[in-house]
C-alpha positions as CSV (number, residue, x, y, z in Angstrom):
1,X,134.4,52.9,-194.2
2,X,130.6,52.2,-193.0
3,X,128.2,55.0,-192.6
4,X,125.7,53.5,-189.8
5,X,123.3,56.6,-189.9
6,X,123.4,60.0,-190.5
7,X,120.1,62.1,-188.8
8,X,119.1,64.8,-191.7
9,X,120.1,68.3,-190.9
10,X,121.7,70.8,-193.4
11,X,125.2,73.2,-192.5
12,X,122.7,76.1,-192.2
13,X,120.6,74.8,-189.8
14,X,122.4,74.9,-186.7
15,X,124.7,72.3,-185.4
16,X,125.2,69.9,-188.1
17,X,126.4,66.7,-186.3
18,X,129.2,64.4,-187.9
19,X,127.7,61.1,-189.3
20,X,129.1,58.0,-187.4
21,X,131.7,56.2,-189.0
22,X,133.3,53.0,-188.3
23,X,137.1,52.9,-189.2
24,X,139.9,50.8,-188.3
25,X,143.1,52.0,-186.6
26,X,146.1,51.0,-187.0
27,X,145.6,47.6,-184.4
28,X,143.0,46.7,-186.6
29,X,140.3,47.5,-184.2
30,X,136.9,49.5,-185.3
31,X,136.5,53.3,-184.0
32,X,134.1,55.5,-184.3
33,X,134.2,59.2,-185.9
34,X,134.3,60.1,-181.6
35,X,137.3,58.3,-181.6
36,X,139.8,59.8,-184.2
37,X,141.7,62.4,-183.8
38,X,140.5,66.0,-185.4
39,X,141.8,67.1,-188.4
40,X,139.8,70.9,-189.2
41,X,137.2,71.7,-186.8
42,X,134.4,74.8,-187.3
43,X,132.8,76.1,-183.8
44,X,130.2,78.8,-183.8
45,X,131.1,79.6,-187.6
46,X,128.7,82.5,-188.8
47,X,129.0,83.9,-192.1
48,X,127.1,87.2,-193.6
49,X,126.9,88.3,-196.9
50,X,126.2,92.2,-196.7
51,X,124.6,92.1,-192.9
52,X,122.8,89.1,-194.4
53,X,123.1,85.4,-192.4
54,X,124.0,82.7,-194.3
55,X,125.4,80.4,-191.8
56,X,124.1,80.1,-188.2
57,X,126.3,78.6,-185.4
58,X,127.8,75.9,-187.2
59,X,129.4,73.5,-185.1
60,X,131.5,70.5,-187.2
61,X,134.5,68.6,-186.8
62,X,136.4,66.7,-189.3
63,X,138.0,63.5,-189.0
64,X,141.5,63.1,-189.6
65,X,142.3,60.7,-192.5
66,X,138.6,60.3,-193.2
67,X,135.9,60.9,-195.8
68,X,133.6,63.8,-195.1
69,X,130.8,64.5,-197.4
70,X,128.4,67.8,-197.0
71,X,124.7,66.7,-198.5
72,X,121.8,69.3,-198.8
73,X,119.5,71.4,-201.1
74,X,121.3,74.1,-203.4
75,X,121.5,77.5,-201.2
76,X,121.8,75.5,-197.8
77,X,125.3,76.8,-197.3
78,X,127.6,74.0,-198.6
79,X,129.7,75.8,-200.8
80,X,129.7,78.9,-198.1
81,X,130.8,76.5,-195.0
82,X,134.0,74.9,-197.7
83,X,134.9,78.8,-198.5
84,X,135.1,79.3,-194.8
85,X,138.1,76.4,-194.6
86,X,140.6,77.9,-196.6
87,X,139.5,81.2,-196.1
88,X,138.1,82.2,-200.0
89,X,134.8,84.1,-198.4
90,X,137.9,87.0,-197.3
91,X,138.3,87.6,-201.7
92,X,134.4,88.2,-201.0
93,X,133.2,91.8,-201.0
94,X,130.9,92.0,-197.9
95,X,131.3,89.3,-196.6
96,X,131.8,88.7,-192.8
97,X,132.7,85.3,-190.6
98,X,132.6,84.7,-187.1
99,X,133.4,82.3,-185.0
100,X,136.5,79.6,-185.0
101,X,137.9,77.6,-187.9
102,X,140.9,75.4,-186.8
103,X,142.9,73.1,-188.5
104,X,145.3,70.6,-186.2
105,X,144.3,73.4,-183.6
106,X,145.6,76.5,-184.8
107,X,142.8,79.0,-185.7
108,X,143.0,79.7,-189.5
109,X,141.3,83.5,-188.9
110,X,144.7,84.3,-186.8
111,X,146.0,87.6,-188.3
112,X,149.5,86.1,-188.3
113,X,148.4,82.9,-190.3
114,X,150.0,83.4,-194.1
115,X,146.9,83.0,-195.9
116,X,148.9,82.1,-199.1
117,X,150.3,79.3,-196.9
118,X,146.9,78.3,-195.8
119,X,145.3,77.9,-199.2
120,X,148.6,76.2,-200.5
121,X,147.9,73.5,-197.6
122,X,144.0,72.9,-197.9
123,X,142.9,73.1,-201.6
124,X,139.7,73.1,-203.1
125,X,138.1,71.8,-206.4
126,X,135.0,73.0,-207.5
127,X,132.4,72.1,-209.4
128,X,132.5,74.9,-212.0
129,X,135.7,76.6,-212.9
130,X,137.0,79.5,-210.1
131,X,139.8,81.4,-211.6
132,X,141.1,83.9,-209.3
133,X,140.8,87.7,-211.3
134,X,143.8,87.1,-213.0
135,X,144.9,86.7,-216.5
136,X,145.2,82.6,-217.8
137,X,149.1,82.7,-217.3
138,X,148.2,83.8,-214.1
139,X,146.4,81.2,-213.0
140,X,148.0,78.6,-214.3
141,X,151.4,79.8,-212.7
142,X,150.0,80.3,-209.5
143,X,150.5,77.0,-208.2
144,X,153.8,76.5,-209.7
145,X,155.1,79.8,-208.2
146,X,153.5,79.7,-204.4
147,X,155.1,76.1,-204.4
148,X,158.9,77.6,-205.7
149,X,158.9,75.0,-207.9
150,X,160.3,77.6,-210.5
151,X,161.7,81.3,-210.0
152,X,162.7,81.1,-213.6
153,X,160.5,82.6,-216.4
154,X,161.4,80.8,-219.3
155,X,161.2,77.7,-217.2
156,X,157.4,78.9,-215.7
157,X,156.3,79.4,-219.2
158,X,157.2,76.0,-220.0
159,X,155.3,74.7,-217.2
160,X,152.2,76.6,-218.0
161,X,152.4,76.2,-221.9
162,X,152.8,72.3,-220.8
163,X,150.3,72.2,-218.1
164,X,147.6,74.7,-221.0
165,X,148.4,71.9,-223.5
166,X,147.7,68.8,-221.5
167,X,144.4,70.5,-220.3
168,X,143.6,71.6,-224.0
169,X,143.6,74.8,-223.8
170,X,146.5,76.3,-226.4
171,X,144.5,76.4,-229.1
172,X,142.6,79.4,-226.8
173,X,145.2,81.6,-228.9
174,X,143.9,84.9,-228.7
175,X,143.3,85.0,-225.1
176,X,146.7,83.2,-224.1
177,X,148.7,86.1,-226.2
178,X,147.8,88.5,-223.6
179,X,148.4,85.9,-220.6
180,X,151.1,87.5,-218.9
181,X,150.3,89.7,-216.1
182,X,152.0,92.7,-217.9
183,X,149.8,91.9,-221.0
184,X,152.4,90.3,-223.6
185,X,153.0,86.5,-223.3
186,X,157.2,85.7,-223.6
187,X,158.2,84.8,-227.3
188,X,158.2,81.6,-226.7
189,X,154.9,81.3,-225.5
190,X,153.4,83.0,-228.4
191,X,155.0,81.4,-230.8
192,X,153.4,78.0,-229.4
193,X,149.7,79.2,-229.2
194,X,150.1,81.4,-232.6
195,X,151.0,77.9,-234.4
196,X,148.0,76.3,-232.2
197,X,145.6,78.9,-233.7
């Protein structure tokens, strides 16, 4: 993929066009970002923080099967605008959006959308750790759970206690004992992190 030019704007300036790309399709032919079909696509998209504007009008659409990158200066709105696309900003306290977010044209805001659905479908990876408020077990099984890969809890706690290993994390004893969301980790589990600590 070629990036020809790119004009400078940032997400929370306005419309914030889409560089132009050259890609090949299938036939081998070149097409430009115009071209391909749109995968997620953000019309309008205001976001408030408290009655405060943090986004203004932005308009972007996002290639199918492409690589999209979001340049600009810390506090331009980056990490706001990416919240907006799996809906995170609505675990925000005061915050507000407006406009249209869709993704292969079905508006994400939709009150009938599953947002568990949603977020299991477009993921994110931040820079810094983002836990959701829950305990380590928690978060670790969340995944796990929303995708059914295991309704079993002996069989979850092997999963975590595997996946907290790999990661390094069971020698965090002391705050893996009380993992569970009911405050006691399963015997198991606290066997394994009371030999790791």
């Amino acid at each position: 993929m070629n990036i020809q030019s790119m004009e400078p704007s940032t997400v929370g300036a306005g419309r914030t066009p889409t560089p132009p790309l050259l890609e090949k399709n299938r036939s081998g032919k070149h097409m430009d970002n115009e071209q391909m079909p749109t995968k997620m696509s953000a019309k309008g998209l205001d976001v408030f923080y408290n009655g405060k504007q943090a986004l203004f009008g932005v308009d972007l659409d996002i290639p199918e099967q492409a690589v999209t990158a979001l340049i600009g200066p810390s506090g331009c709105g980056k990490s706001t605008f990416l919240r907006c696309l799996n809906r995170m900003n609505d675990t925000i306290d005061g915050c507000d959006v407006k406009g249209d977010v869709t993704i292969d044209g079905q508006n994400i805001y939709d009150r009938e959308l599953d947002v568990v659905e949603l977020r299991a479908r477009i993921g994110m990876v931040f820079q810094k750790p983002n836990p959701f408020p829950k305990s380590i077990y928690e978060n670790v099984a969340y995944g796990p759970r929303i995708h059914g890969l295991s309704d079993d809890r002996q069989e979850l706690d092997e999963i975590v206690q595997t996946s907290l290993d790999r990661a390094g994390w069971m020698n965090l004893a002391p705050a893996f004992l009380a993992a569970s969301s009911n405050g006691s980790a399963s015997p198991a589990l606290s066997r394994s992190a009371r030999k790791l600590s």
